[in-house]
N, C-alpha and C positions, 0 to 999 in steps of 0.2 A: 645446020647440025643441032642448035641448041629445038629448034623446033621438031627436030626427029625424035628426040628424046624424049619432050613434052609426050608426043604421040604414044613413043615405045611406055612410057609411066603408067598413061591413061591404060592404054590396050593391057597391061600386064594386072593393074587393079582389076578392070571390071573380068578377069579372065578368075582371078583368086577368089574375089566375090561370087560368082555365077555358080564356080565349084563348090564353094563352102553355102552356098545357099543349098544346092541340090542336095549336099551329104547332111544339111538338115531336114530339109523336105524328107530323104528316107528316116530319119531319126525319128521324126514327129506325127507321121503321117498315123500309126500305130491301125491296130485293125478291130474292130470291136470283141471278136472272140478271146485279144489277148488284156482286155484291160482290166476286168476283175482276176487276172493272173498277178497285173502289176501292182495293181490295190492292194491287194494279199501278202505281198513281196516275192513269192512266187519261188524259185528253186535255181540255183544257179552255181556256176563253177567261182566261188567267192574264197579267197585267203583269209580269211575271218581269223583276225587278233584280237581276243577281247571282244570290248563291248564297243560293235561298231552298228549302231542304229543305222536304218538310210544309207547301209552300202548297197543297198539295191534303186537305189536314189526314189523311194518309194516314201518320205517323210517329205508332205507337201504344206506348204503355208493355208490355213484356211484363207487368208485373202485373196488367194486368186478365184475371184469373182468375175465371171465375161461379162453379168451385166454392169459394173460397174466402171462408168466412163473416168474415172479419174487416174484407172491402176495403170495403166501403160499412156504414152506419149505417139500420136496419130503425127507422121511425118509428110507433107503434102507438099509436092511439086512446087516448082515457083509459076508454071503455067496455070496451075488451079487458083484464077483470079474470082473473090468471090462477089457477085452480084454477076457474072457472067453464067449461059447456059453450058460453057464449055470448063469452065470452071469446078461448075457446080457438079459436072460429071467427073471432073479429077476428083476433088473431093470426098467424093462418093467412094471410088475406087479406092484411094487409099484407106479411106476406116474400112473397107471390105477387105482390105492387102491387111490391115491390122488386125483387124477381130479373127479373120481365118489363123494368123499365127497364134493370137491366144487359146483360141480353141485347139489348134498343134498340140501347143504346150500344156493342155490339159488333158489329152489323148493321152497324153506319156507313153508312147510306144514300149511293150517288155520288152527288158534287157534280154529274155528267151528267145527270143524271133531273132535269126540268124541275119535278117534283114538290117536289123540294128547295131550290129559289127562293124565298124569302119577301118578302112586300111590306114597304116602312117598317114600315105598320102592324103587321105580325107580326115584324116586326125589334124594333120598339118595345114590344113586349107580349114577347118575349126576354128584353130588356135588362131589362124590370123587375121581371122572373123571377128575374133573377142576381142583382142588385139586392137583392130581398127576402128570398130563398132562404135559409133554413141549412142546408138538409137536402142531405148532398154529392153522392145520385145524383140528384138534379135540378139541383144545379148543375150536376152531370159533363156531363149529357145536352143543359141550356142550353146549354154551352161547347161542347160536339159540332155542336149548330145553328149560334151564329155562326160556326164556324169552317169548318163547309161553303159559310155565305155568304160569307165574308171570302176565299175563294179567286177572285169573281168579282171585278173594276176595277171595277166601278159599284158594286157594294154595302160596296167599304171606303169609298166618300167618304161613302154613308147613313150604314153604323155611326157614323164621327165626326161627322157634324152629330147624331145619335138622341143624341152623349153619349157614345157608346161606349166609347171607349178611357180615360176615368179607372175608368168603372165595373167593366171586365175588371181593369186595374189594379188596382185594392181588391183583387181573391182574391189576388194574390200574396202578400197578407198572412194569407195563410191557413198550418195546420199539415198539413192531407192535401194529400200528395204525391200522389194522383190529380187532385186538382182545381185543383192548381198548377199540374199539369203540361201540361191539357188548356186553364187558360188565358196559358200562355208561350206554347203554339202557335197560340192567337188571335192574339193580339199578334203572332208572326212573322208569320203570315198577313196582318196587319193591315198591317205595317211597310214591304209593302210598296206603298209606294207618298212620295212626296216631303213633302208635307204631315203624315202622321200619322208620318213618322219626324220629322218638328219638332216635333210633341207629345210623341212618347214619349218623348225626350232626355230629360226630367227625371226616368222611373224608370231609364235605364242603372246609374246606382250603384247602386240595389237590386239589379237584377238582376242584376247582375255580383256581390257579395256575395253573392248567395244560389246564384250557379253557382257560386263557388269553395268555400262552406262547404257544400254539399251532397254526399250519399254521394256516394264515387265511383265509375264510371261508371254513375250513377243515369239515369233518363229524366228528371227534375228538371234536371240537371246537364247532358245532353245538350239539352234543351228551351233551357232557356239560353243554351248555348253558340250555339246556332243561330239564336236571337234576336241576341243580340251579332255574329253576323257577317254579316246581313242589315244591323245600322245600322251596321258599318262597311263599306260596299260603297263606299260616298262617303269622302272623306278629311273632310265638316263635322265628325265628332261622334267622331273615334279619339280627341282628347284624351285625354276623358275616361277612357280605358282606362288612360290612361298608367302609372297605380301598381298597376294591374292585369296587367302584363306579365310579372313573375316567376311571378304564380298560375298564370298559364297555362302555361309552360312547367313548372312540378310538374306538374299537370294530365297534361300531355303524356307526361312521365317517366315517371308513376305510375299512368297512366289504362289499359285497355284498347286493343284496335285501332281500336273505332267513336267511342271518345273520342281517340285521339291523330289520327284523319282530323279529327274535327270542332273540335281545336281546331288543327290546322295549315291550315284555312281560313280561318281567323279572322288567324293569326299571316300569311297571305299577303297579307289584307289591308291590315294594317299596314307589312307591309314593305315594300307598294310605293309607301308614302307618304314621300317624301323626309323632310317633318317628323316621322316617328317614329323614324326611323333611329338616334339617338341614345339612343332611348326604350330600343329596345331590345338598344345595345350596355351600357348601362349594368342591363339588368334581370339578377338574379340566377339563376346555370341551375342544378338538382341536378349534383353530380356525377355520377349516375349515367347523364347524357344522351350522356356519351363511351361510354358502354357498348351503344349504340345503335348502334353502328357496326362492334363485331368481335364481333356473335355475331350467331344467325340471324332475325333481324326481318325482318318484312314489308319487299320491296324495294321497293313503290309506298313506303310510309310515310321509309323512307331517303332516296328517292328527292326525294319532296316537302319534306323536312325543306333536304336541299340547295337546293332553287329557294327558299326561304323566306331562307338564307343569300346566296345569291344575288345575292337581292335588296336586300340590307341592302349590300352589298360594291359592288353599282352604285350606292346611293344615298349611299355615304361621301364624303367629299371632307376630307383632311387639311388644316385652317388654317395658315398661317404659325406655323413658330415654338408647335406647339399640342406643353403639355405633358400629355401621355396620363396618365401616375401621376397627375394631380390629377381625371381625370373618370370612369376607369372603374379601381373596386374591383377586388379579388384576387374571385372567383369571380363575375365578370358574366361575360356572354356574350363580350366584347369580349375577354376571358384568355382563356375557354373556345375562342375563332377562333385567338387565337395562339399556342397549344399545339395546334390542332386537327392539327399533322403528325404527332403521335403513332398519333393515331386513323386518319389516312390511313396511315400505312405498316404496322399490323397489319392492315388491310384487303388492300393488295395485295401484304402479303409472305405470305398465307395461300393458295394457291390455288383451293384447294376450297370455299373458305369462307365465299365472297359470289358474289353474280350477278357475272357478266362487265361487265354492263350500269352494274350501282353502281361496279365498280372504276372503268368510262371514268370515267364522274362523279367520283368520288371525285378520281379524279387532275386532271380538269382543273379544278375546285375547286380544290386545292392549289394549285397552277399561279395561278390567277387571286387566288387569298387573297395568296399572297407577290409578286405584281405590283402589285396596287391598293391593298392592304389595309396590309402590311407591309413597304414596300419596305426595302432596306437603310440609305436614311440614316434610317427610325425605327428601327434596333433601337439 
């Protein structure tokens, strides 16, 4: 009996595997007429809440590289003995079983192609691919499939009843930053929609720790970031950011251009939340974010920084009798505003030296900081 079982184990594995390898094979296999559709992002039946980047799972890591031998793990038979000729032909085969998937996984078949549709059933035979999986270009290529299904409204409610969203969840706990990165963008994909952002609330603190401790401007750290500001599209779940508002504006400081866009989308959303208003007078900003204002930086980036300010300035309301030196520290942001006419007047005493456009801003900022913000009976 015990050895029937054995059997019935084995036969029922390689049966789950075989299925979840085919309904990848259709996922990846993609066709060349449709790839600069998926490059594009291309046009689809998408629930689109907010700012949800990569619901087309169409945001790829520039690391993946085919020529480079280090990014994926080549898994070779125990029969591929090497100094043999029969070895050396396993060998072989397996980096060719290898490199054909990465190449798969860089096809990214369109989510357009009906082709790319999978039933529960092969959703289900996915998931417990991902599930079982260590090897990371099978995982990569799994996370590549649900993520092409997870851009359609009907198939994020399947993934979450198949189970889905804690099993994607588990990889975050993983060390390759390919395979993190490919399932952050599930999960965003996933997020969007009202229900599985009530589930995934309880990995925000991971995944905000691991956007903040991660290289910076990593596709890890951008995957992230973009996660985090699909679940704050709603004011339920910004709390939880709360002690995470100085990270981000380092982030911001220290980041490149496509990290300081993606995290002043993030920071808009907070701002326009009356209840974080405070969050984020009291969050700590580098010094070097005044430095952002008199030399040559991207003017959309200036630009959006101001409406983020903005926004915190609309939602203040001084209390009665409120003593300021007990709530916000010497380098919060809240100092940082009321020193900020330093910043405005090398801006528009410089002429040549900023867009026309940021001066107007700049000035009617000031203008509205020492009206609303600072009026004379707080100094």
């Amino acid at each position: 009996m015990g050895y029937a079982r054995k059997v019935g184990w084995v036969t029922a594995g390689l049966v789950i595997g075989a299925g979840a390898c085919y309904c990848i094979y259709r996922l990846t296999r993609g066709r060349k007429q449709n790839k600069e559709k998926m490059a594009e992002g291309g046009s689809g039946d998408v629930d689109d809440v907010g700012d949800c980047p990569g619901a087309r799972y169409n945001d790829w890591s520039d690391d993946d590289d085919d020529n480079s031998e280090n990014k994926g793990i080549v898994w070779y038979p125990p029969w591929a003995r090497i100094g043999t000729e029969a070895g050396t032909r396993a060998r072989a085969r397996a980096r060719a079983r290898a490199t054909r998937a990465r190449r798969a996984v860089q096809k990214r078949a369109s989510p357009n192609s009906d082709d790319t549709v999978l039933s529960p059933q092969e959703l289900q035979k996915v998931l417990c691919l991902v599930e079982m999986s260590e090897k990371p270009y099978i995982l990569e290529a799994a996370l590549i499939a649900l993520g092409n299904n997870a851009a359609y409204a009907f198939n994020r409610d399947i993934i979450r009843d198949l189970g889905g969203l804690p099993i994607v969840a588990k990889i975050l706990n993983t060390r390759d930053p390919i395979v993190k990165e490919k399932a952050l963008i599930v999960l965003n994909n996933l997020s969007v929609n009202a229900e599985n952002q009530r589930r995934l609330k309880i990995y925000m603190n991971q995944v905000c720790d691991d956007t903040v401790t991660s290289r910076l401007n990593s596709s890890v750290q951008l995957a992230g970031l973009r996660l985090l500001t699909n679940m704050t599209v709603t004011n339920e779940y910004q709390h939880m950011l709360a002690n995470s508002v100085s990270d981000f504006f380092r982030l911001f400081s220290a980041g490149n251009e496509e990290t300081k866009f993606q995290v002043l989308k993030l920071l808009l959303n907070l701002a326009e939340n009356p209840a974080m208003t405070r969050e984020l007078l009291r969050a700590q900003v580098p010094s070097s974010l005044g430095s952002l204002f008199h030399k040559k930086e991207n003017k959309e980036v200036i630009l959006k920084l101001l409406v983020v300010f903005e926004n915190i300035i609309d939602n203040f309301k001084w209390e009665e009798d409120e003593p300021t030196q007990n709530q916000f520290s010497e380098g919060s942001l809240f100092c940082f505003l009321k020193e900020f006419q330093v910043c405005a007047d090398k801006i528009l005493g410089i002429e040549s030296h900023q867009d026309f456009l940021v001066k107007v801003k700049v000035g009617k900022f000031t203008a509205k900081l020492a009206e609303h913000m600072f009026p004379k009976s707080q100094e």
